[in-house]
MARPASE-85909 format. One record per residue (C-alpha): residue number from 1; x, y, z. Coordinates in nm, 3 decimals. Layout:
// MARPASE-85909
site num->NUM | x->X | y->Y | z->Z
...
END
This chain:
// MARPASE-85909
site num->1 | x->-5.914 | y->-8.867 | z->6.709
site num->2 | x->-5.682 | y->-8.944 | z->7.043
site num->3 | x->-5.322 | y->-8.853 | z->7.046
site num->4 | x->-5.110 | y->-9.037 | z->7.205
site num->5 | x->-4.882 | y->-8.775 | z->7.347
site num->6 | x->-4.987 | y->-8.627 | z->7.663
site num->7 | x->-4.996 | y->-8.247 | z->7.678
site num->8 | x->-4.770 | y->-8.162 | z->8.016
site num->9 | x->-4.875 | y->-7.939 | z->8.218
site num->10 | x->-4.535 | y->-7.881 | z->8.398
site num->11 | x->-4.255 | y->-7.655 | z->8.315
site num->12 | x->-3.898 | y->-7.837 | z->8.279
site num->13 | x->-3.641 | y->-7.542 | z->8.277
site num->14 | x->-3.396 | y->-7.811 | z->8.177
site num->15 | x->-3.501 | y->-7.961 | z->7.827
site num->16 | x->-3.528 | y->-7.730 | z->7.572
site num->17 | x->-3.865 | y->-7.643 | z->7.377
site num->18 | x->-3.918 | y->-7.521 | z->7.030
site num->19 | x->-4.191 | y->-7.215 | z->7.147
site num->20 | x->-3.842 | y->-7.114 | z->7.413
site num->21 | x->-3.591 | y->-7.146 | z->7.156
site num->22 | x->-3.827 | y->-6.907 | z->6.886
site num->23 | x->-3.912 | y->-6.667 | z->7.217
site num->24 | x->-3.513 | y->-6.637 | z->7.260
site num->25 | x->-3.425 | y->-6.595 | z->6.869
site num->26 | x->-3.692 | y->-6.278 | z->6.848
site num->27 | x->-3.544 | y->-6.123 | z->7.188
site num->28 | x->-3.776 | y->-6.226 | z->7.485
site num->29 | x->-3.706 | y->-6.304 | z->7.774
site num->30 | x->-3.924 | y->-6.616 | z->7.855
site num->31 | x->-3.645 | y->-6.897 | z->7.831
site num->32 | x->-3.367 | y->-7.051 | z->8.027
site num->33 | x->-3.051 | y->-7.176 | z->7.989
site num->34 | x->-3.107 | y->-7.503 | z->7.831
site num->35 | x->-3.291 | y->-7.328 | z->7.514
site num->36 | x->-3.023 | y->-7.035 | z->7.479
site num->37 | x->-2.735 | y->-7.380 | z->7.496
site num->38 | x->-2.942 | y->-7.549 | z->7.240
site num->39 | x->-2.984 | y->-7.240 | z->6.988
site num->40 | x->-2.575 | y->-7.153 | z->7.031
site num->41 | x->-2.527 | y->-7.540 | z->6.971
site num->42 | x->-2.733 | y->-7.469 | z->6.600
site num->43 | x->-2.563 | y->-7.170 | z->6.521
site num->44 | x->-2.286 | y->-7.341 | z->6.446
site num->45 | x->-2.433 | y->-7.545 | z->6.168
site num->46 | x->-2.694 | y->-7.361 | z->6.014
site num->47 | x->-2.565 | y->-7.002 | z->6.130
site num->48 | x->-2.909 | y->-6.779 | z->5.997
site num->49 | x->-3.169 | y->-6.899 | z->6.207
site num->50 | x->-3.181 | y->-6.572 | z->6.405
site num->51 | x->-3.246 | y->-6.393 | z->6.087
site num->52 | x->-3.453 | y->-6.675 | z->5.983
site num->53 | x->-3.747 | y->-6.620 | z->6.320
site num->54 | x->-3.715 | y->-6.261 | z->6.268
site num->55 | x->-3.805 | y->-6.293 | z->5.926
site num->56 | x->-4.088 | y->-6.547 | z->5.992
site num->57 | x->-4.223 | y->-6.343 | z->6.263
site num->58 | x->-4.234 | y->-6.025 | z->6.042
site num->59 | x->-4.445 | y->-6.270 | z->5.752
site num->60 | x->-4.691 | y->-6.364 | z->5.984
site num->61 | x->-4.785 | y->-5.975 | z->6.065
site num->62 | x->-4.783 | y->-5.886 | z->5.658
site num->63 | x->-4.994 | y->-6.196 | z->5.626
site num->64 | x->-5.251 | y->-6.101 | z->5.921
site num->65 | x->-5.260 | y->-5.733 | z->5.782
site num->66 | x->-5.356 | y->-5.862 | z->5.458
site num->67 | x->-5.577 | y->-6.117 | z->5.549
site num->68 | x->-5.790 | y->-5.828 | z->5.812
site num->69 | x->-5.777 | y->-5.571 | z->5.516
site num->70 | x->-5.776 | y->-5.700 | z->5.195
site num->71 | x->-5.983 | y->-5.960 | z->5.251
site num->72 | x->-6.167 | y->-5.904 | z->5.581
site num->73 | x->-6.093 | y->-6.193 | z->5.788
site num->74 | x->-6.228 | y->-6.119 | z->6.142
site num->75 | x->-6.141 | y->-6.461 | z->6.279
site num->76 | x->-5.806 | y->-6.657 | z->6.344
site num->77 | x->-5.719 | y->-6.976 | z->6.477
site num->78 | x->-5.325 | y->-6.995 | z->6.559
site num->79 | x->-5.205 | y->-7.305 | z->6.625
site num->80 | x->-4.839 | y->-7.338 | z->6.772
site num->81 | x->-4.855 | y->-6.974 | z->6.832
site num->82 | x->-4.547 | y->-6.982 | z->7.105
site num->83 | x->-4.472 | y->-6.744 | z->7.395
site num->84 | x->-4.650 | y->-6.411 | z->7.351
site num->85 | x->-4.429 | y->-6.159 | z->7.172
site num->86 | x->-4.455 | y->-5.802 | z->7.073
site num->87 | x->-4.719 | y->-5.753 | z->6.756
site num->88 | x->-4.936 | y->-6.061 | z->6.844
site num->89 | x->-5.207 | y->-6.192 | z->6.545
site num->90 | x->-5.464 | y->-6.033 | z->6.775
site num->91 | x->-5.263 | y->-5.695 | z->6.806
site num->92 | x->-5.187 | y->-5.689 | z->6.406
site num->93 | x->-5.552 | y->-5.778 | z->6.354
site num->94 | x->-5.787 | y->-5.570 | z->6.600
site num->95 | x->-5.562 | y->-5.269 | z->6.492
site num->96 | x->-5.772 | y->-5.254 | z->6.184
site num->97 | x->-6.092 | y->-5.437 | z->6.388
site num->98 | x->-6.080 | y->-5.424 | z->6.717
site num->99 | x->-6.409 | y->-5.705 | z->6.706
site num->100 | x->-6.161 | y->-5.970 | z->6.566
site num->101 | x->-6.116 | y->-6.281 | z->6.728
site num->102 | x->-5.811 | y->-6.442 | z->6.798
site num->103 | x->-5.806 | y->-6.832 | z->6.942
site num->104 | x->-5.398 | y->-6.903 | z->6.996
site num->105 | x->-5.279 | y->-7.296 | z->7.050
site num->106 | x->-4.997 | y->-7.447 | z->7.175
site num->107 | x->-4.858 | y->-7.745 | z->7.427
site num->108 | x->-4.649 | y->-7.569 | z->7.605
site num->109 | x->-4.740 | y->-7.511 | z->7.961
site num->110 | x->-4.536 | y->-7.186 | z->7.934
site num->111 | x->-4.740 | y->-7.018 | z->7.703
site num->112 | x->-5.008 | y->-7.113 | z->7.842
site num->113 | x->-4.968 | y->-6.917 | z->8.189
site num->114 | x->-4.778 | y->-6.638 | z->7.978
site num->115 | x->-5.063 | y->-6.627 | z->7.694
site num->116 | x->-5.319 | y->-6.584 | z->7.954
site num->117 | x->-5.160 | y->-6.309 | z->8.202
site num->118 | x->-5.109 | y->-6.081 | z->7.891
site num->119 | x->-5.495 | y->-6.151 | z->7.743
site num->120 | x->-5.694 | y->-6.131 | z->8.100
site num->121 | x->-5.871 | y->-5.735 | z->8.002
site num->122 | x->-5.942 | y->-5.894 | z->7.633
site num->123 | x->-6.238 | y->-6.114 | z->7.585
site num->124 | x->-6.192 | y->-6.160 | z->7.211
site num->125 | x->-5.902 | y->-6.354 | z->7.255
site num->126 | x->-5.788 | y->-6.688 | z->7.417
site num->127 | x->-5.538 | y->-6.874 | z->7.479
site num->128 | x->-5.544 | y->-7.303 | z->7.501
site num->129 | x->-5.338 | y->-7.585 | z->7.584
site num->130 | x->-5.374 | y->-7.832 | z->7.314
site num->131 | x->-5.145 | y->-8.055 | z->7.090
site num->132 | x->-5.184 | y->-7.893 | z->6.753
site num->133 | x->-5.269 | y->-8.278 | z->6.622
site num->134 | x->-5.613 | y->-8.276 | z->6.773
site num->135 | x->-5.863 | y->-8.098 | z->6.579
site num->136 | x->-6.176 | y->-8.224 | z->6.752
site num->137 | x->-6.038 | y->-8.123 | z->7.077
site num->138 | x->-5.882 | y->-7.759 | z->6.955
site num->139 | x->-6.226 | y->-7.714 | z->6.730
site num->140 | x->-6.443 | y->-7.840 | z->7.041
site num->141 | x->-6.315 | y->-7.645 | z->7.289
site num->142 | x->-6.523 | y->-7.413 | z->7.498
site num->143 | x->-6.273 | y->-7.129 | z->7.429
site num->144 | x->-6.290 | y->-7.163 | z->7.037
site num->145 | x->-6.661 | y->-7.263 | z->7.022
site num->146 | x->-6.687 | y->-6.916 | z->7.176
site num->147 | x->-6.484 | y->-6.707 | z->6.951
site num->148 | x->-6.460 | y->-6.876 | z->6.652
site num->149 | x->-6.771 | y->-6.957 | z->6.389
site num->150 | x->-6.673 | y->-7.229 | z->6.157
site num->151 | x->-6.957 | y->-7.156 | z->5.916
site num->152 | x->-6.776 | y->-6.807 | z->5.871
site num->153 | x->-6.458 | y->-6.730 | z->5.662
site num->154 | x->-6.206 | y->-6.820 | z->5.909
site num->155 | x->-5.784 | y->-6.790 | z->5.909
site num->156 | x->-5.588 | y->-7.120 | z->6.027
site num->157 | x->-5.237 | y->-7.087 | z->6.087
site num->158 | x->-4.978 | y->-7.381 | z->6.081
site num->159 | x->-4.684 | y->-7.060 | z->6.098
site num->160 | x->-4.318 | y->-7.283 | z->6.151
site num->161 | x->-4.511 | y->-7.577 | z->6.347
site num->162 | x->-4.513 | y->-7.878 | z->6.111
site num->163 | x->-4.157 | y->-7.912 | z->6.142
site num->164 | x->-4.235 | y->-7.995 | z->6.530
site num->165 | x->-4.425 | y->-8.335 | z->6.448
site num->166 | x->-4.305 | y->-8.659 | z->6.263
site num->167 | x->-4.455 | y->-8.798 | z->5.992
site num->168 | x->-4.764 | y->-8.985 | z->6.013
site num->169 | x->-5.018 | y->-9.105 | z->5.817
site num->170 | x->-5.300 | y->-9.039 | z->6.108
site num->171 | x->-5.121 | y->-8.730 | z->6.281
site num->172 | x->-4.841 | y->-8.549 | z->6.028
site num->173 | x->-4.860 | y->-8.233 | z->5.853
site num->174 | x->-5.047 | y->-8.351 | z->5.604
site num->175 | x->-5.320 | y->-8.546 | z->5.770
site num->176 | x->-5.368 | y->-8.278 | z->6.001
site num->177 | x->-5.436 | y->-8.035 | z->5.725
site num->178 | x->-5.695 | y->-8.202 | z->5.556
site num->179 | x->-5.845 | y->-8.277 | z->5.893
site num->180 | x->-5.868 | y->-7.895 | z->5.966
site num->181 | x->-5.968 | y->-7.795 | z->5.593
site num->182 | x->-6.284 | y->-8.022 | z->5.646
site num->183 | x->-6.428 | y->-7.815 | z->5.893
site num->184 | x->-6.396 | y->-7.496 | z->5.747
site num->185 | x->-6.647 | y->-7.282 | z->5.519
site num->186 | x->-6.570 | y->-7.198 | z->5.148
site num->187 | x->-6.330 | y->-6.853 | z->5.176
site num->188 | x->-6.125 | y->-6.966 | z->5.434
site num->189 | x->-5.779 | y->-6.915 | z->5.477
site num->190 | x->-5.489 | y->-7.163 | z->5.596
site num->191 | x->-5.136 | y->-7.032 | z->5.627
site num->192 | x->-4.854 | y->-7.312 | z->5.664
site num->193 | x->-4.499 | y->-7.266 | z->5.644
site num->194 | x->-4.222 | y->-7.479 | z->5.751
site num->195 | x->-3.838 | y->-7.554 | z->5.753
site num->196 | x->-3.690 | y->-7.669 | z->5.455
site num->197 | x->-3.382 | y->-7.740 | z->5.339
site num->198 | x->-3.287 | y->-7.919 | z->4.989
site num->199 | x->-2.925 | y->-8.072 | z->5.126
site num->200 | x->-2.995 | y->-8.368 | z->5.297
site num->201 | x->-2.684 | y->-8.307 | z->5.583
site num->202 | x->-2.892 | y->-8.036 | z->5.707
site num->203 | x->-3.191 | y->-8.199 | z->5.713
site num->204 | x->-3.035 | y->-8.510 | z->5.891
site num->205 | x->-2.850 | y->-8.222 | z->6.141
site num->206 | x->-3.128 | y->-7.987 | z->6.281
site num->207 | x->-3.354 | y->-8.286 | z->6.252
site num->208 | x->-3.134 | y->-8.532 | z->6.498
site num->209 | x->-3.064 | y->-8.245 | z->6.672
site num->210 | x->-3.346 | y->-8.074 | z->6.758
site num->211 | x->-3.513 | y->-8.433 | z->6.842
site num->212 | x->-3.193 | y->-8.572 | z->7.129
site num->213 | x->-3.264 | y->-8.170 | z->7.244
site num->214 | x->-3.641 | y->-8.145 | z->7.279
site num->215 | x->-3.644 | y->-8.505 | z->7.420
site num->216 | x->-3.867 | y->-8.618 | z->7.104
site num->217 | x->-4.112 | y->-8.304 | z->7.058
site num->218 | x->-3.952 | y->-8.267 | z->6.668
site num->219 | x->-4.070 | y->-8.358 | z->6.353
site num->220 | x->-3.770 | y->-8.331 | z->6.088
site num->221 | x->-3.712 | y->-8.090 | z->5.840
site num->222 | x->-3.860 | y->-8.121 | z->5.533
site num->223 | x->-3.822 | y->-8.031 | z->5.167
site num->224 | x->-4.016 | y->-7.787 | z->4.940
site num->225 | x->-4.201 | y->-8.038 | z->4.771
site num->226 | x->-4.329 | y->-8.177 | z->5.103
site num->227 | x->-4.500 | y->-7.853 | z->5.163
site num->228 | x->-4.648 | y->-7.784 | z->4.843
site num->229 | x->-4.844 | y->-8.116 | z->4.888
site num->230 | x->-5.031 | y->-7.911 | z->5.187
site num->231 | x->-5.109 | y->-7.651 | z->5.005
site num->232 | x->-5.315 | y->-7.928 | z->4.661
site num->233 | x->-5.704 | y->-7.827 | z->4.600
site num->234 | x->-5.644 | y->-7.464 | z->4.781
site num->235 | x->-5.584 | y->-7.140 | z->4.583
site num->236 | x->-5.267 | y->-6.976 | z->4.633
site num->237 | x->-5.231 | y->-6.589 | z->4.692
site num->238 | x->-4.979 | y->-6.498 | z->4.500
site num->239 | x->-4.656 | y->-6.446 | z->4.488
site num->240 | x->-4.724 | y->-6.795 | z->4.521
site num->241 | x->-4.533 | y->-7.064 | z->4.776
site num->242 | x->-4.199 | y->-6.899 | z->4.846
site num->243 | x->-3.923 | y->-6.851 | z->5.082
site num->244 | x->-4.120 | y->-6.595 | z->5.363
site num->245 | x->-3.910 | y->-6.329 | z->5.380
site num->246 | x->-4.031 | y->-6.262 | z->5.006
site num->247 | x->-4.368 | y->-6.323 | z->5.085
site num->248 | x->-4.512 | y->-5.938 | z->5.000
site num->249 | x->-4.244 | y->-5.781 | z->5.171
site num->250 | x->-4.312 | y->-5.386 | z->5.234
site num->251 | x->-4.058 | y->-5.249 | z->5.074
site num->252 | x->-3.727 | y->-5.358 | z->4.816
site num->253 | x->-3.547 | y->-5.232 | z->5.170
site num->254 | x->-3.721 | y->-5.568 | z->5.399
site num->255 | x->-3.489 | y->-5.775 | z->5.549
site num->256 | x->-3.409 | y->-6.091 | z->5.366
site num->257 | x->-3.310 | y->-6.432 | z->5.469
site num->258 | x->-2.891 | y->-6.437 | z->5.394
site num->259 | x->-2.834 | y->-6.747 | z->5.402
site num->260 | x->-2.983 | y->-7.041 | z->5.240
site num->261 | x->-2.846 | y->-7.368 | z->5.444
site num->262 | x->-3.243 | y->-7.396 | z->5.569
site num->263 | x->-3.540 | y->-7.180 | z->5.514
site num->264 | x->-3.848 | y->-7.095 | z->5.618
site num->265 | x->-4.116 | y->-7.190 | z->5.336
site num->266 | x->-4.485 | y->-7.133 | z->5.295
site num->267 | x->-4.719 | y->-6.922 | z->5.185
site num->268 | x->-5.088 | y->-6.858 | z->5.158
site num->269 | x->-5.380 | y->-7.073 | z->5.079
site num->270 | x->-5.788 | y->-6.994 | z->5.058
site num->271 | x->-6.038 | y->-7.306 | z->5.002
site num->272 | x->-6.215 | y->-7.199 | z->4.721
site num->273 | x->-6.550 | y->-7.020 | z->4.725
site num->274 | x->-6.829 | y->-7.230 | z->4.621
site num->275 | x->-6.988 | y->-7.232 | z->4.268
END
């Protein structure tokens, strides 16, 4: 299926991006001014979104523990996976198998050169440039035709990406979904979380905002229910679809999310084994 928007190749230091802003909220280093203006500018409205990455970023390691362990997923395909940060998917994962295979996606030329410098000694793990909107070309693509076996068990992640594109009946979060649930085999795995907030100034805030700031590379923010509509036809893992930070946290002692202006909300999703 085409997409219209272009996947750059250049690196604009002055308009902020979604994969700099995250990189900057954990602690990197791998963002410039324009992305550290733009996260001070929503601190002032919606005050917990520091806590809010760290807590997302910690969810996405439980959920790749579990997924290697419990359940022994020995593939992932991590779409909008941002600048390369301490305890990677692949790190979390080859921990417990070191033959798991890790295929990370995102359109930012940054990650791109980053992704690559940090995975040139480890051939069971890539790194491509691709808008997360086109399957064919992510699914097709020498890199993941290597590593990844569709007719295998297989975990997809959508982890805090949907928010980044608008609503479409071709190309949004939900269309996407289905498009990448087609091609995978009975006892896969799709992870999807996203911002949410239920009062509509918020949503209207960090949704203008974060569109004027990224120059149009935003979705909006979106509501519970708009999530849960991802997740019809799969089975949920429990505890179910839930703000992330509660998402089987290690211990009563985890780090919760504070504040409740927006949240981070997802969970955990297998297509159901056949017969």
């Amino acid at each position: 299926m085409p997409i219209d928007k272009q996947v750059s190749t250049q690196i604009d230091a002055s308009v902020p991006t979604a994969a700099r802003m995250y990189d900057y909220y954990l602690g990197g280093k791998d963002n410039y001014a324009a992305d550290r203006a733009a996260c001070e500018e929503l601190d002032k409205v919606v005050p917990s979104t520091r806590r809010l990455a760290l807590n997302n970023r910690r969810f996405l390691q439980r959920v790749v523990r579990t997924l290697t362990e419990e359940y022994g997923i020995r593939q992932y395909l991590d779409h909008g996976s941002g600048l390369p940060t301490q305890d990677n998917v692949h790190q979390v994962a080859q921990r417990i198998d070191p033959t798991t295979h890790v295929v990370y996606v995102d359109n930012d030329p940054m990650v791109l050169v980053h992704g690559r410098a940090l995975l040139e000694q480890d051939d069971r793990t890539a790194v491509i440039q691709a808008d997360l909107r086109d399957t064919d070309g992510i699914c097709e693509h020498p890199e993941t035709k290597r590593l990844i076996d569709f007719s295998q068990p297989v975990c997809v992640l959508f982890n805090s990406v949907f928010h980044c594109i608008p609503d479409s009946d071709t190309d949004g979060p939900l269309a996407v979904a289905r498009r990448v649930r087609e091609r995978l085999a009975p006892g896969s795995f799709m992870v999807m979380c996203q911002l949410v907030s239920e009062n509509p100034e918020v949503r209207a805030f960090v949704t203008d905002f974060m569109d004027k700031a990224t120059q149009g590379h935003w979705g909006r923010v979106r509501e519970e229910k708009d999530v849960e509509q991802l997740f019809d036809g799969l089975e949920i893992l429990e505890p179910g679809l839930v703000e992330v930070s509660t998402w089987r946290p290690d211990s009563e002692v985890t780090p919760r999310q504070l504040t409740h202006e927006w949240i981070e909300f997802g969970g955990v999703g297998r297509i159901p084994l056949e017969g």
